[in-house]
DONUMI-829354 format. One record per residue (C-alpha): residue number from 1; residue in three letters; x, y, z; chain. Coordinates in nm, 3 decimals. Layout:
<recs>
REC   i  aa       X       Y       Z ch
REC NUM Ala       X       Y       Z  A
...
</recs>
This chain:
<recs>
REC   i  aa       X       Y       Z ch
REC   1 Unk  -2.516   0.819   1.060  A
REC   2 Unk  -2.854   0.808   0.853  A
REC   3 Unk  -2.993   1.130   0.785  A
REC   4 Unk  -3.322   1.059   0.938  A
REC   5 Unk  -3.156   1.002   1.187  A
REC   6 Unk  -3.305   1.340   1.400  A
REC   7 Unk  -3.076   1.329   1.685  A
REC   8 Unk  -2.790   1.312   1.441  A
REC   9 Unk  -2.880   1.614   1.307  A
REC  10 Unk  -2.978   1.805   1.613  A
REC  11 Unk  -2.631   1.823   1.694  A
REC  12 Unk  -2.556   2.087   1.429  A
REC  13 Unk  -2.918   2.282   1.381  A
REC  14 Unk  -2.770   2.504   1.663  A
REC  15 Unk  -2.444   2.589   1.396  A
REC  16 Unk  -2.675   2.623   1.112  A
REC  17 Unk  -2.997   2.822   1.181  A
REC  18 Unk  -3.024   3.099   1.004  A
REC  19 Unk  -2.708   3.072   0.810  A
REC  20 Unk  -2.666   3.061   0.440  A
REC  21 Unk  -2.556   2.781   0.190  A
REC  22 Unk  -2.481   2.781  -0.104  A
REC  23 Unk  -2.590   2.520  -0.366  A
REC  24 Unk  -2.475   2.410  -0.685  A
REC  25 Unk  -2.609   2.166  -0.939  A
REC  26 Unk  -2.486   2.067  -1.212  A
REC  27 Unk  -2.766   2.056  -1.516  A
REC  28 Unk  -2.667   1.671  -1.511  A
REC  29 Unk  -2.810   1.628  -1.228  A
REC  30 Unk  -3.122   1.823  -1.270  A
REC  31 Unk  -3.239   1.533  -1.496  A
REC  32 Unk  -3.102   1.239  -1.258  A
REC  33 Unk  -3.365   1.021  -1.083  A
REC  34 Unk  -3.277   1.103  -0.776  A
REC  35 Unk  -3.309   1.490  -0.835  A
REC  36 Unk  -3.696   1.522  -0.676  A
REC  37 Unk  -3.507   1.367  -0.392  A
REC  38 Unk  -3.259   1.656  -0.362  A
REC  39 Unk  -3.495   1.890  -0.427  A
REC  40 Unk  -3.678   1.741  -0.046  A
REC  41 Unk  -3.293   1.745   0.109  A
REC  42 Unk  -3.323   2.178   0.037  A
REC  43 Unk  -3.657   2.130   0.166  A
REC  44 Unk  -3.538   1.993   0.511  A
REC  45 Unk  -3.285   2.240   0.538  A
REC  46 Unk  -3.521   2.545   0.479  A
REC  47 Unk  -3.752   2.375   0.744  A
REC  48 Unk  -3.454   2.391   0.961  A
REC  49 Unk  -3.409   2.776   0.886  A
REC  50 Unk  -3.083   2.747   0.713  A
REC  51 Unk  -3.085   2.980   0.443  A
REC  52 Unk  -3.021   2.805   0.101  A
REC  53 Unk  -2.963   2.964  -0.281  A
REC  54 Unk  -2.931   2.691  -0.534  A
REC  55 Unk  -2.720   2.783  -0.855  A
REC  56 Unk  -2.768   2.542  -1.164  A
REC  57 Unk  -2.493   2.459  -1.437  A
REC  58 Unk  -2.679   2.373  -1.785  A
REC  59 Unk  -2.376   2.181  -1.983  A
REC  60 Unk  -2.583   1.903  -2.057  A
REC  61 Unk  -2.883   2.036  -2.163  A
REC  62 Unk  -2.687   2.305  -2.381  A
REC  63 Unk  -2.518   2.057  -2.558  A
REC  64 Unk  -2.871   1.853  -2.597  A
REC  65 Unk  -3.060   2.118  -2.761  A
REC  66 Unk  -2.783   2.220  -2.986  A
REC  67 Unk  -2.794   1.801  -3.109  A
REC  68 Unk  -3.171   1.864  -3.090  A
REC  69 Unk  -3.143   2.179  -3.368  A
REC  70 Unk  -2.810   2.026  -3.529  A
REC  71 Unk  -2.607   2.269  -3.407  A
REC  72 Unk  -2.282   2.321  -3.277  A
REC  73 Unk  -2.237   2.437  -2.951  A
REC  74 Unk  -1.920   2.626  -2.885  A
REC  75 Unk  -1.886   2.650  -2.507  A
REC  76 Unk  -2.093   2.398  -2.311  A
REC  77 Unk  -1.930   2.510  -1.911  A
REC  78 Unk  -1.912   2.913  -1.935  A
REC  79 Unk  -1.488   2.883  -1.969  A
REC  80 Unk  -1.426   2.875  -2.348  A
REC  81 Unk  -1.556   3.085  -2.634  A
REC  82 Unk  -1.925   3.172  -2.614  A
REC  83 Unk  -2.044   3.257  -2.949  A
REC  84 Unk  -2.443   3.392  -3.039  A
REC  85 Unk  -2.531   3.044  -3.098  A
REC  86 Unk  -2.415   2.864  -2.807  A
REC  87 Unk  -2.555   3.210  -2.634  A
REC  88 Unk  -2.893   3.186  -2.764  A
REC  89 Unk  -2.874   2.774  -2.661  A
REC  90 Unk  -2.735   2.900  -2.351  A
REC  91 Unk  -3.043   3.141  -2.309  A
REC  92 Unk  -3.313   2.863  -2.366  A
REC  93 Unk  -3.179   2.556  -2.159  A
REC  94 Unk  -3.092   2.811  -1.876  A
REC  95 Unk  -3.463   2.926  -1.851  A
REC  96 Unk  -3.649   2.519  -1.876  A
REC  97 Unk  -3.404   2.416  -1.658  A
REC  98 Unk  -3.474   2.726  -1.402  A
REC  99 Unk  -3.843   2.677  -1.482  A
REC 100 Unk  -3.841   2.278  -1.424  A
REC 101 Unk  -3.640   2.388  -1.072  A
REC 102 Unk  -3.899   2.599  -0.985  A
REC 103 Unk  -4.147   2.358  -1.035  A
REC 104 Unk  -4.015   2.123  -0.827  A
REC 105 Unk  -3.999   2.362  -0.559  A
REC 106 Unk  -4.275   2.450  -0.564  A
REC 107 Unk  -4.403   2.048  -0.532  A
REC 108 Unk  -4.215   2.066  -0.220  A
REC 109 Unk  -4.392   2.378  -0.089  A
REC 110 Unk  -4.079   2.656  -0.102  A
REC 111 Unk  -4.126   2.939  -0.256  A
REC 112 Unk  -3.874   3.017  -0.479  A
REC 113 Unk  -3.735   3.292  -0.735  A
REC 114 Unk  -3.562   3.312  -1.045  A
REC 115 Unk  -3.318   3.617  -1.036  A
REC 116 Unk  -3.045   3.832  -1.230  A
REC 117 Unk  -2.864   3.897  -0.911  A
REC 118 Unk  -2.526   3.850  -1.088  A
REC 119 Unk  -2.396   4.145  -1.249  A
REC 120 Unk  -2.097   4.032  -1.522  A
REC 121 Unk  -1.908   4.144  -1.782  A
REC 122 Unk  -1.711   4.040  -2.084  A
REC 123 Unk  -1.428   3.810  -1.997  A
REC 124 Unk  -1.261   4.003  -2.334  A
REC 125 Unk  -0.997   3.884  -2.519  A
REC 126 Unk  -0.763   3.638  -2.360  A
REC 127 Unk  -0.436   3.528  -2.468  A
REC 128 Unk  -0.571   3.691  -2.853  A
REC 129 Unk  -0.853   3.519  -2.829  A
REC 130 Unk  -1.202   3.742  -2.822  A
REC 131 Unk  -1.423   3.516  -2.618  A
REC 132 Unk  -1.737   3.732  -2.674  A
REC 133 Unk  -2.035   3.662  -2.470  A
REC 134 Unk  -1.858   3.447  -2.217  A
REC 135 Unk  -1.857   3.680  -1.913  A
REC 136 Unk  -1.682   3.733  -1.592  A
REC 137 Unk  -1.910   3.776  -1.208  A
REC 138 Unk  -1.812   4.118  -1.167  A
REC 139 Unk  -2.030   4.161  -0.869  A
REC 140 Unk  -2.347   4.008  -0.700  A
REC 141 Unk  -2.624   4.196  -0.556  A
REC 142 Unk  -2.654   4.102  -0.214  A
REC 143 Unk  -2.922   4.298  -0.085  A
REC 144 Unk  -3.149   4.126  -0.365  A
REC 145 Unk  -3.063   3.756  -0.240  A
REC 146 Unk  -3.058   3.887   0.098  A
REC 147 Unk  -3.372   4.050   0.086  A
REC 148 Unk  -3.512   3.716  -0.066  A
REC 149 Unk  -3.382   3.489   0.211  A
REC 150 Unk  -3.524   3.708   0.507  A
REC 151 Unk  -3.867   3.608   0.385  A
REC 152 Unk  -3.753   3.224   0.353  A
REC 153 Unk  -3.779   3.256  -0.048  A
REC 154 Unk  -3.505   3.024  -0.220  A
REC 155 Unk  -3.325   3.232  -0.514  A
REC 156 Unk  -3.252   3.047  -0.781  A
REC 157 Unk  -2.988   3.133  -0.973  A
REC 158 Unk  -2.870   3.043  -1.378  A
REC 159 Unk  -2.536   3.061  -1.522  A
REC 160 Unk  -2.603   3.386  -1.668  A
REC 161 Unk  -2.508   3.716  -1.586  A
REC 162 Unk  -2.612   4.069  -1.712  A
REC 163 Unk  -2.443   4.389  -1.765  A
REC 164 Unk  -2.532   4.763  -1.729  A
REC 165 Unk  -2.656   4.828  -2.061  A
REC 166 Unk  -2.896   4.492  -2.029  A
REC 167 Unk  -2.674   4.226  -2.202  A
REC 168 Unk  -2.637   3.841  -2.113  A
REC 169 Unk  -2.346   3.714  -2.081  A
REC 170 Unk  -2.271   3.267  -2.013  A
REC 171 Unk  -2.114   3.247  -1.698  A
REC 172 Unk  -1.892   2.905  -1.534  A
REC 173 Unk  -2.170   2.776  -1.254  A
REC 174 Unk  -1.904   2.706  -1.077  A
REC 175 Unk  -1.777   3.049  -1.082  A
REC 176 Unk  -2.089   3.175  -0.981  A
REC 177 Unk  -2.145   2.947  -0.674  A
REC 178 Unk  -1.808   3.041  -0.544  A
REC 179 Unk  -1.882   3.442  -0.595  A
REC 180 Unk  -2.232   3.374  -0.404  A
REC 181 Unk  -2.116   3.202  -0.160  A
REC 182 Unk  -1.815   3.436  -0.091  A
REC 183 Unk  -1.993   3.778  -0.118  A
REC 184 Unk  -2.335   3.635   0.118  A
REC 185 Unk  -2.044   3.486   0.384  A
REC 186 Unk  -2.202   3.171   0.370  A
REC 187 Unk  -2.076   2.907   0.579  A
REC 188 Unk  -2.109   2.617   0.357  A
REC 189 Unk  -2.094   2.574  -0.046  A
REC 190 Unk  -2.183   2.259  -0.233  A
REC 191 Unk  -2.077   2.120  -0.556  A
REC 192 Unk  -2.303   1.825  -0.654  A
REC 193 Unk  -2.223   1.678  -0.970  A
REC 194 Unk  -2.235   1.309  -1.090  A
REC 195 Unk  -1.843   1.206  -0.907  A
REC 196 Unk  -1.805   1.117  -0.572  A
REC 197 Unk  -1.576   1.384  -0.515  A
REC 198 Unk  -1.253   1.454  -0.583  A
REC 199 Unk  -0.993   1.172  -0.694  A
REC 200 Unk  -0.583   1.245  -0.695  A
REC 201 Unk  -0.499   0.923  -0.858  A
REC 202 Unk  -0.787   0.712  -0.820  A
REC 203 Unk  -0.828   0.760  -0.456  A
REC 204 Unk  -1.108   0.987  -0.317  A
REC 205 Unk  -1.002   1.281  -0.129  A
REC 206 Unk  -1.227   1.268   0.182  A
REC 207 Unk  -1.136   1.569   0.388  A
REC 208 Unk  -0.834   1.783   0.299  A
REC 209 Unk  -0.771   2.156   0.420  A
REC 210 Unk  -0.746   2.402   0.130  A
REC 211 Unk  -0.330   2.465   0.146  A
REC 212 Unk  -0.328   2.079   0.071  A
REC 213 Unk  -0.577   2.129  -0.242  A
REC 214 Unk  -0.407   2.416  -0.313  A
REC 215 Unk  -0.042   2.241  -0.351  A
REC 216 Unk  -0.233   1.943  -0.539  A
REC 217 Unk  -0.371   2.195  -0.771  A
REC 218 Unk   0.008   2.355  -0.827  A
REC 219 Unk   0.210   2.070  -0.818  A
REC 220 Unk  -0.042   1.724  -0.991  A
REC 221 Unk  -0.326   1.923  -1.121  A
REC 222 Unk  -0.320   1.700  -1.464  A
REC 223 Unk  -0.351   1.441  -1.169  A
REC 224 Unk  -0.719   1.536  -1.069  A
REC 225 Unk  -1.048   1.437  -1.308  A
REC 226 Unk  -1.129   1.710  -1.520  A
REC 227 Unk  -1.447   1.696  -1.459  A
REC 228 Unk  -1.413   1.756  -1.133  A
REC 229 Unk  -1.094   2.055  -1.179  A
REC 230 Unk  -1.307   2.369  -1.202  A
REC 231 Unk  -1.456   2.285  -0.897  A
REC 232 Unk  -1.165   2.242  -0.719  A
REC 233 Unk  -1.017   2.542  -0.861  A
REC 234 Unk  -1.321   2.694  -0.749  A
REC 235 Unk  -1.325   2.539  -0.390  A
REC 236 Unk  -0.975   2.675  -0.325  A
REC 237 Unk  -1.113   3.067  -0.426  A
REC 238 Unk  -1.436   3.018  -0.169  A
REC 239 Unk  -1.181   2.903   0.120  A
REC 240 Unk  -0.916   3.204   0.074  A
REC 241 Unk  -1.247   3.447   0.018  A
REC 242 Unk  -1.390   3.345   0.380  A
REC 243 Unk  -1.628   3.030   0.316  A
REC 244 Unk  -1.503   2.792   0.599  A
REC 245 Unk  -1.643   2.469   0.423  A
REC 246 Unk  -1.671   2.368   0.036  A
REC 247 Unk  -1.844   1.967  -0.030  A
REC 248 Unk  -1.796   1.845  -0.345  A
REC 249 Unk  -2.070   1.550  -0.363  A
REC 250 Unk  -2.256   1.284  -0.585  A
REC 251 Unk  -2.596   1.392  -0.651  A
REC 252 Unk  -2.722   1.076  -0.793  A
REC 253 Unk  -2.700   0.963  -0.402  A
REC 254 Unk  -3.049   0.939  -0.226  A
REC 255 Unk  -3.001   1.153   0.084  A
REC 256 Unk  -2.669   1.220  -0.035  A
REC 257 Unk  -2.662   1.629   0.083  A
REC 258 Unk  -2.783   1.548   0.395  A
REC 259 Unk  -2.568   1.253   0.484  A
REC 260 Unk  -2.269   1.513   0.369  A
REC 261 Unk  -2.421   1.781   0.586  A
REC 262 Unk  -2.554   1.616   0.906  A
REC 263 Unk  -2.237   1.339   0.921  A
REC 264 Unk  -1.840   1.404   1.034  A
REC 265 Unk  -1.786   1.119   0.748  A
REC 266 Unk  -1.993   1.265   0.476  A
REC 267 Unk  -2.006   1.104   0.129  A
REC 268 Unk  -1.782   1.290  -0.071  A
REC 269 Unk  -1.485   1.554  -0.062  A
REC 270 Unk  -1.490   1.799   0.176  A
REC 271 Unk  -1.231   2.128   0.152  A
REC 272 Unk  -1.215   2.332   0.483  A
REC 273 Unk  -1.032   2.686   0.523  A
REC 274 Unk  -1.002   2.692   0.903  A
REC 275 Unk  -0.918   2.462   1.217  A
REC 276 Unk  -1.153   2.147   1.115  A
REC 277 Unk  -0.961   1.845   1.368  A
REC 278 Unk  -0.887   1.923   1.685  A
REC 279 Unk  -0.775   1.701   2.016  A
REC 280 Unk  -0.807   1.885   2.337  A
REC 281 Unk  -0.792   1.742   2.708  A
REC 282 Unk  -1.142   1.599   2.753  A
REC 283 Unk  -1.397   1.772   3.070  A
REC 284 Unk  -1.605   1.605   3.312  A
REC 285 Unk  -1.913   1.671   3.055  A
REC 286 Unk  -1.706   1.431   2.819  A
REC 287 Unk  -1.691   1.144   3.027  A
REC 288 Unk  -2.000   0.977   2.892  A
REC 289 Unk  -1.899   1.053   2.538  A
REC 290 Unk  -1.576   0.827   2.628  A
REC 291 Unk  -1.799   0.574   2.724  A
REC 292 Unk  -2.016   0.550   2.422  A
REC 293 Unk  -1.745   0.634   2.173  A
REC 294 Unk  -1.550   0.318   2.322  A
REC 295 Unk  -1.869   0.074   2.461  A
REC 296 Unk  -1.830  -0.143   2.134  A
REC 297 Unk  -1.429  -0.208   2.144  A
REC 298 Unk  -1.434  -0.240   2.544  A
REC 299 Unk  -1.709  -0.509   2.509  A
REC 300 Unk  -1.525  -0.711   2.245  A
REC 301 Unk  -1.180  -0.695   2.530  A
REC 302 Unk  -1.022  -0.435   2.275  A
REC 303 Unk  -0.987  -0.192   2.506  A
REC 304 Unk  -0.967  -0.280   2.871  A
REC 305 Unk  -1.342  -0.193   3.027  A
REC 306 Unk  -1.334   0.122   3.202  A
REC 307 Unk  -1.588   0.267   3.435  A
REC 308 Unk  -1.730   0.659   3.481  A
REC 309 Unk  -1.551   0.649   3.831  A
REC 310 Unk  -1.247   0.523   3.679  A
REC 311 Unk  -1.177   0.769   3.422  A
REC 312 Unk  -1.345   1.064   3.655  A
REC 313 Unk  -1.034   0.963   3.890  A
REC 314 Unk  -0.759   1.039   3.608  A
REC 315 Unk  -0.957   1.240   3.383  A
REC 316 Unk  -0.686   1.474   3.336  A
REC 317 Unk  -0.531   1.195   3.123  A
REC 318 Unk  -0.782   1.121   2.877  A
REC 319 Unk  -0.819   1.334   2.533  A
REC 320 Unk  -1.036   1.336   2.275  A
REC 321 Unk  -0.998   1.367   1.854  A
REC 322 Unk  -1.264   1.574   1.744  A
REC 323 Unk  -1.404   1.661   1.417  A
REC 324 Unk  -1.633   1.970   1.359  A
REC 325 Unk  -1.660   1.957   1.767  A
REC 326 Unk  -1.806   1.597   1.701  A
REC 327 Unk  -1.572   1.313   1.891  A
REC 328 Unk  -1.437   1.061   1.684  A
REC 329 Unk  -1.117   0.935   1.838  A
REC 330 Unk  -0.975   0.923   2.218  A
REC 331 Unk  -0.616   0.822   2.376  A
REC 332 Unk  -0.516   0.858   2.715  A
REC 333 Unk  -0.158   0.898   2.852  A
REC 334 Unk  -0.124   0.756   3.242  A
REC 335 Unk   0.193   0.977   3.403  A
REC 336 Unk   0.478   0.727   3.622  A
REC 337 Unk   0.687   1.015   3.715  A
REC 338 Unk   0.916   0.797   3.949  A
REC 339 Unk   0.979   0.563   3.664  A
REC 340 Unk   0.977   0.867   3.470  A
REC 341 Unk   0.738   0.642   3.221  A
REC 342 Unk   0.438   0.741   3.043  A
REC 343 Unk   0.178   0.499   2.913  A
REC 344 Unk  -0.018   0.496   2.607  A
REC 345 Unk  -0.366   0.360   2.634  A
REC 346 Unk  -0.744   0.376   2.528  A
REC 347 Unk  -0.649   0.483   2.177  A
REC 348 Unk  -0.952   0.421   1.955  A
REC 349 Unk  -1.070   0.549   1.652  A
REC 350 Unk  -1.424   0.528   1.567  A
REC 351 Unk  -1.510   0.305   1.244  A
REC 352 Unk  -1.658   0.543   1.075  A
REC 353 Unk  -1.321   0.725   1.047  A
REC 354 Unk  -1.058   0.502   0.986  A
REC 355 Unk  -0.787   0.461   0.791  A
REC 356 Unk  -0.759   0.851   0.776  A
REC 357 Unk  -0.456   0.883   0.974  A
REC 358 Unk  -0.609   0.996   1.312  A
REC 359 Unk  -0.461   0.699   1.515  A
REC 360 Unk  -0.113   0.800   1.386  A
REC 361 Unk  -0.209   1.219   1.522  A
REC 362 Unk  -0.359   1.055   1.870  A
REC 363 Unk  -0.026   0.847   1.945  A
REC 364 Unk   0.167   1.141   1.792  A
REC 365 Unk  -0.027   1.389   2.019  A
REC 366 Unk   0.054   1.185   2.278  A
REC 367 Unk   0.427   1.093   2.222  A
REC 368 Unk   0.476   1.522   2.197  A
REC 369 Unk   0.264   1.561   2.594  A
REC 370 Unk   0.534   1.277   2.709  A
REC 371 Unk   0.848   1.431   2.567  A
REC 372 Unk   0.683   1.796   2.703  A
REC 373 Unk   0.657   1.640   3.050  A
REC 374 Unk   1.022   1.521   3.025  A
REC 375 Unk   0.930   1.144   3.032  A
REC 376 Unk   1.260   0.912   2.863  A
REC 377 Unk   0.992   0.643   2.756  A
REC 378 Unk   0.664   0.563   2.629  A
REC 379 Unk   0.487   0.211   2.681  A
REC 380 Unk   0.150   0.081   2.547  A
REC 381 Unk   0.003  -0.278   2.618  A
REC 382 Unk  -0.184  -0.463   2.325  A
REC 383 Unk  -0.378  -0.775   2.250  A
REC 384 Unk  -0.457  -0.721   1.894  A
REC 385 Unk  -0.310  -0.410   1.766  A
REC 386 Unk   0.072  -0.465   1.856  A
REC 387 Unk   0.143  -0.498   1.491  A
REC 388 Unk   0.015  -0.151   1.433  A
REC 389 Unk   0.222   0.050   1.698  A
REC 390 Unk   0.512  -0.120   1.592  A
REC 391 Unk   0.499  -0.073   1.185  A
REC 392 Unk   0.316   0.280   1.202  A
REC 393 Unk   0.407   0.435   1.557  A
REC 394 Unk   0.789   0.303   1.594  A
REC 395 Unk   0.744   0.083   1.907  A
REC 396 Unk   0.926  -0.225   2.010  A
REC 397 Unk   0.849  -0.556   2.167  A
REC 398 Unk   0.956  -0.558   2.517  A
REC 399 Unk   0.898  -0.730   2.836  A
REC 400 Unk   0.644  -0.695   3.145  A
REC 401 Unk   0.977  -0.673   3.345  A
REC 402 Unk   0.977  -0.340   3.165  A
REC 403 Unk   0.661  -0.154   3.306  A
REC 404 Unk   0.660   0.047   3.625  A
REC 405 Unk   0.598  -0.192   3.991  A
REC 406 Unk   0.240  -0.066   4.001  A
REC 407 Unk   0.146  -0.106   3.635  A
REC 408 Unk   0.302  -0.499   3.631  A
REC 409 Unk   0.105  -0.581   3.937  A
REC 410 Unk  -0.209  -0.461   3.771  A
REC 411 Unk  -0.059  -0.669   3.408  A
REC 412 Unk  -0.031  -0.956   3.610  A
REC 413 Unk  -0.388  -0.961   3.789  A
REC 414 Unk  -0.565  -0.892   3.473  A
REC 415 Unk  -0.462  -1.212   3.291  A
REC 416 Unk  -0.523  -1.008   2.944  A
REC 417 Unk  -0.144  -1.132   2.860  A
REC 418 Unk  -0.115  -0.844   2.636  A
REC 419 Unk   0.218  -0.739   2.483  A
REC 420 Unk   0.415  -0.478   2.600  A
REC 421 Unk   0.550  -0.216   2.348  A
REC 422 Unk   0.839   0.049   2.414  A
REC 423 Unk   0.946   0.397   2.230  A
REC 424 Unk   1.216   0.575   2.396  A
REC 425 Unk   1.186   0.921   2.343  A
REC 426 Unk   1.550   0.969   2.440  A
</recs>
């Protein structure tokens, strides 16, 4: 889907009005090209009402100015040691790179504010090691940013944090996002840095639930990018403290956050706390949903053409694979209870989301209703994907001699020739 697309992104205004995300920028990408282009992606989401409070990171420029004064910067991402140096650094890239934030949002009409809604405190001495003004989110002040987003005003908030008694303290951007984004219940947090996402192995984790990330994290963390660890670290913290989505995302991407928004695909890694995928029985209001979601394969003789009368007569049949409540895959399974036979049939999986294992959780789905229902076997017919359901869903060759009297007669008079496949689920 293209984000300008509008009736793409109709689909979820109704989800998102009026709730709050959470943003998070690495100061990388505050100096990217593409950055004024991000800063019009918060724009459209604040036209859309969705309440939005961007956090910044300032690594890069830290570690600039300290080249800048000849300097040596002791803690560049708000984890390590933090001494009065790399504080006072700290301190001056935080503020041009709120101010040069502000600006831009202001070019793009939002008002904005620069706040010390994080309260923190020392993160002490660790292990024997005094890490002095690196500081801990002890608490955020909520009515602040709440009071700020009732009157559509964008907080914008450093990677700072300040005490009781007035002190500043370098906080992990990261860290902060996550406590924001916990604390306001916001339903979405994003982490846009300069990787696609995050990689186990060279291979981009698309859409993973947080247990998953969590295991990865136990078991192969020295297995992820470390750029990209603190944020999945992080990711895993928003999920368990109630924020149902985390996006990890490439901000160097034009239309990038709203592609990862306003799309079941997205563009980068997306970490989900709660029921994401779901198949369910489809309704009569789904029926031209089947039809679109399958007009491409049914036209090219993938899938045998099927009309609204047609699948309104067995309806009961059909299911549908949905993601975010947006339909990506279908299957149906067609009942022979004197054969006691089941039959597999409109499986497809829509482009956009294959090779993500939802064909395997359709015929599985489906395999689970049969052996429910008592059936002893499980047939599918195919033309081009027989390879498939016999390396990936265990069935065999077999014969038309095999299918129930009224399914051969209809085999015979459609002059498709396709093969027949068998599981027995005896």
């Amino acid at each position: 889907m293209k984000p300008t697309d509008l009736r793409g992104i109709l689909r979820y205004i109704p989800r998102f009005r009026e709730k709050t995300f959470v943003i998070a920028v690495d100061g990388a990408i505050v100096t990217d090209d593409n950055f004024p282009n991000l800063l019009l992606d918060i724009a459209v989401l604040r036209s859309l009402n969705i309440r939005t409070v961007l956090v910044h990171g300032a690594a890069l420029q830290i570690s600039s100015l300290a080249a800048e004064r000849g300097l040596t910067a002791s803690n560049l991402d708000g984890v390590g040691i933090t001494d009065s140096t790399t504080l006072q650094l700290s301190l001056t890239a935080a503020n041009r790179l709120t101010h040069e934030i502000l600006e831009g949002l202001s070019a793009n009409d939002l008002r904005a504010a620069s706040t010390n809604a994080v309260i923190a405190h020392p993160l002490g001495i660790v292990g024997g090691v005094d890490h002095q003004f690196t500081g801990k989110v002890e608490r955020v002040d909520t009515e602040m940013l709440q009071g700020l987003l009732q009157q559509g005003i964008v907080p914008v908030v450093p990677p700072l944090g300040f005490d009781g008694d007035g002190k500043t303290f370098r906080v992990n951007s990261d860290a902060i996002a996550f406590a924001l984004a916990s604390q306001l219940r916001a339903v979405k947090l994003v982490y846009i840095t300069t990787s696609d996402g995050l990689y186990h192995q060279d291979r981009l984790l698309r859409q993973l639930p947080v247990s998953e990330l969590q295991a990865l994290l136990q078991m192969h963390a020295s297995e992820l990018r470390p750029e990209t660890l603190s944020k999945a670290r992080h990711a895993v913290a928003a999920c368990e403290g109630g924020v149902p989505r985390v996006h990890i995302i490439n901000g160097c991407v034009d239309e990038g956050l709203l592609a990862e928004v306003f799309s079941n695909e997205g563009i980068g890694t997306l970490v989900y706390a709660n029921e994401y995928t779901q198949i369910r029985r489809a309704l009569k209001k789904d029926i031209r949903t089947l039809l679109n979601l399958t007009k491409a394969p049914m036209a090219a003789s993938e899938l045998v053409k099927r009309t609204r009368t047609a699948i309104e007569r067995q309806l009961a049949d059909y299911y549908l694979f949905e993601i975010d409540k947006n339909p990506v895959g279908c299957v149906a399974l067609h009942l022979y209870p004197e054969q006691n036979k089941g039959e597999l049939a409109f499986l497809f999986v829509s482009p956009s989301h294959e090779n993500q294992g939802i064909g395997s959780k359709l015929v599985q789905y489906a395999e689970n209703r049969a052996r429910e229902l008592g059936l002893s076997e499980l047939f599918t017919l195919s033309t081009q994907a027989f390879t498939w359901f016999q390396n990936k869903a265990g069935f065999v060759e077999a014969s038309p001699d095999d299918l129930p009297p009224q399914r051969r007669e209809r085999y015979d008079a459609s002059g498709r020739n396709s093969k027949v496949l068998l599981k027995r689920l005896r």
